[in-house]
C-alpha positions in Angstrom: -9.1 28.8 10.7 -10.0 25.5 9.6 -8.4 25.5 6.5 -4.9 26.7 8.3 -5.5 24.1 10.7 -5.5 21.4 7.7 -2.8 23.0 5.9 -0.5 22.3 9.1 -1.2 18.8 9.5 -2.9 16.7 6.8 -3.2 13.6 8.6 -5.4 14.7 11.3 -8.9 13.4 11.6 -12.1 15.3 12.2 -12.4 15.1 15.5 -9.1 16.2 16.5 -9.1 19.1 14.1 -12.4 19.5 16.0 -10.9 19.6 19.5 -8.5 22.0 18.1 -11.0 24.5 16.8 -12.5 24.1 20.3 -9.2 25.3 22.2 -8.5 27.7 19.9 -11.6 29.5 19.0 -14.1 28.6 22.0 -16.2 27.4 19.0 -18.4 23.9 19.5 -18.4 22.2 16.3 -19.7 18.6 15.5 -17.1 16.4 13.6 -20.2 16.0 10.9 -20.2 19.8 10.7 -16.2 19.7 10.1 -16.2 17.0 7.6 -18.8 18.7 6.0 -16.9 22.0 5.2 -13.2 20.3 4.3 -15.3 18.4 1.9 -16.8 21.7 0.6 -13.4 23.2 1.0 -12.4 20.5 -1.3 -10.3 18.1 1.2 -11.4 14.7 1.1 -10.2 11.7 2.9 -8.3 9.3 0.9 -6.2 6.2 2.2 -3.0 6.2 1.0 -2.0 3.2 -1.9 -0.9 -0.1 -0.8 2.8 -0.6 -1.6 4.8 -4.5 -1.7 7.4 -4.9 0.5 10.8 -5.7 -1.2 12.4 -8.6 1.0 15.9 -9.1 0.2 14.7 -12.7 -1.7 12.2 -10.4 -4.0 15.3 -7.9 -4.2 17.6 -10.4 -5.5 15.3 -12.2 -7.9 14.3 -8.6 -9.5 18.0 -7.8 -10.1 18.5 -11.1 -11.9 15.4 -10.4 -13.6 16.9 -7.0 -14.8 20.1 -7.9 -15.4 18.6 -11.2 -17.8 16.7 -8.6 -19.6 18.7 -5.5 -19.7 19.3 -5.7 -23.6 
């Protein structure tokens, strides 16, 4: 049930996936417990990379950029 639960929705955190177990199964479980058993499951939290914004200014300079060097 845990791993289903996961499977649906990857971006919840423990303790909602812990309050789901709860309504669904009756079943008290600590959020340590649930971290515990995704990470033995093989799930593992992991914050998602950093990316730049593109402005329209860093837009246009990487066109001229491109264009300078495209032979």
């Amino acid at each position: 049930m845990l791993k289903r639960t996961v499977c649906r929705n990857r971006q919840l955190s423990a303790e909602s996936i812990a309050k789901d177990l709860q309504t669904s199964c009756g079943s008290q479980n600590n959020t340590t417990t649930v971290c515990r058993e995704l990470h033995g499951m093989g799930f593992h939290g992991q914050a998602a990379a950093s990316k730049p914004y593109i402005t329209k200014c860093n837009s246009k300079h990487w066109m001229q950029c491109c264009k300078a060097h495209r032979h």
